[in-house]
C-alpha positions in Angstrom: -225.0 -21.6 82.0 -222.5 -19.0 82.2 -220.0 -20.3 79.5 -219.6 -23.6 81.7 -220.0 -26.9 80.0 -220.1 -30.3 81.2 -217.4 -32.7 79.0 -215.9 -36.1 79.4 -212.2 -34.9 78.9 -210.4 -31.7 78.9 -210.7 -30.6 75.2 -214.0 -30.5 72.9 -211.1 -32.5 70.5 -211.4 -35.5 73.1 -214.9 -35.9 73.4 -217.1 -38.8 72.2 -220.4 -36.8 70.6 -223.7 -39.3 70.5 -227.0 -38.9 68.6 -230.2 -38.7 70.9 -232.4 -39.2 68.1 -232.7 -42.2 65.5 -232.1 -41.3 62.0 -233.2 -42.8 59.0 -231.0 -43.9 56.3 -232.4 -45.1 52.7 -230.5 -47.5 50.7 -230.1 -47.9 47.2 -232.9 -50.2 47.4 -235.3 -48.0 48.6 -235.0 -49.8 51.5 -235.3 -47.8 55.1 -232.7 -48.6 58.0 -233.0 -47.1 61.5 -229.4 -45.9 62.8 -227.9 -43.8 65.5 -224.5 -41.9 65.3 -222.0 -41.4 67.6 -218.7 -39.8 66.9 -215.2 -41.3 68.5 -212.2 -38.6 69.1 -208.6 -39.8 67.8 -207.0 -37.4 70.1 -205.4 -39.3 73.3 -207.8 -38.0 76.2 -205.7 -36.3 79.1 -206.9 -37.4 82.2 -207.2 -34.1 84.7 -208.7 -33.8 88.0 -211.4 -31.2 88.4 -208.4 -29.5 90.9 -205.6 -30.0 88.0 -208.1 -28.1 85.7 -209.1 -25.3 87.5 -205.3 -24.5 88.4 -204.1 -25.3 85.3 -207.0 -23.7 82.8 -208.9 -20.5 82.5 -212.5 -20.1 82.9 -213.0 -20.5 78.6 -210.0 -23.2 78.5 -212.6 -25.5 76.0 -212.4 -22.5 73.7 -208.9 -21.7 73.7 -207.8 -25.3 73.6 -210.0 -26.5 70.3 -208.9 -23.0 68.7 -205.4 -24.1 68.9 -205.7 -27.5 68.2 -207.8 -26.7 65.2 -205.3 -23.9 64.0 -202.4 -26.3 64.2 -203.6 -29.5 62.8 -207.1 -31.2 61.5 -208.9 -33.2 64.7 -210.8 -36.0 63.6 -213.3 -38.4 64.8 -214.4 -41.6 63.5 -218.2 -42.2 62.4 -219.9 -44.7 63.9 -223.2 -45.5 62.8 -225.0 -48.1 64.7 -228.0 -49.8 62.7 -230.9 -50.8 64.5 -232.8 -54.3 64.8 -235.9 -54.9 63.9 -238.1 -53.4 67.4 -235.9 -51.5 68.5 -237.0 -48.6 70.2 -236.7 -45.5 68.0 -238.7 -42.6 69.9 -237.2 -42.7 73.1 -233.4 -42.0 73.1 -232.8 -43.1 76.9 -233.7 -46.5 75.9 -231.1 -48.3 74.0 -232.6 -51.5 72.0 -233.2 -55.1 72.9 -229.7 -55.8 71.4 -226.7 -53.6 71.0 -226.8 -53.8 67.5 -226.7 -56.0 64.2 -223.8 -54.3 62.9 -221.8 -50.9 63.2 -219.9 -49.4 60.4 -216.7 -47.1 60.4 -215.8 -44.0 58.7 -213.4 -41.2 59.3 -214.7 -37.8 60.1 -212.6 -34.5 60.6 
């Protein structure tokens, strides 16, 4: 791809990262849970135009930006884990299941 990469915001520290796969989680029980993951930025998402970026960013801006971020603070996301119903579909990512889910839970991530 030529060190071009297609993202939501204008910094890798604003993005939103989701799962394709389902995952399996095993509780204390023994008991076996489908989930899938996604990861929600804290960073305030700057709103550029795809004119406003070019002008205003180099060619590896994604790279420079997170480098500096990351150097001058922690960036943190927050965990979402998303647990599946029973029959919902867990082989084919692009289909989501028949409900949006029975229950999500939180945790921070950074």
């Amino acid at each position: 791809m030529g060190g071009q990469r297609a993202v939501d915001g204008t910094s890798y520290a604003e993005d939103r990262y989701n799962s394709l796969n389902s995952f399996i989680f095993t509780n204390a029980q023994g008991q076996d849970q489908l989930v899938r993951w996604f990861f929600v930025p804290e960073a305030k998402v700057e709103e550029l135009s795809a004119d406003q970026l070019k002008k205003a960013r180099g060619a590896n801006f994604l790279d420079v930006d997170i480098t500096q971020r990351v150097q001058s603070e922690p960036q943190h996301w927050n965990l979402i884990v998303t647990v599946a119903n029973p029959g919902d579909p867990s082989h084919d990512p692009s289909k989501a299941g028949r409900t949006i889910a029975r229950r999500s839970t939180r945790a921070r991530w950074w």
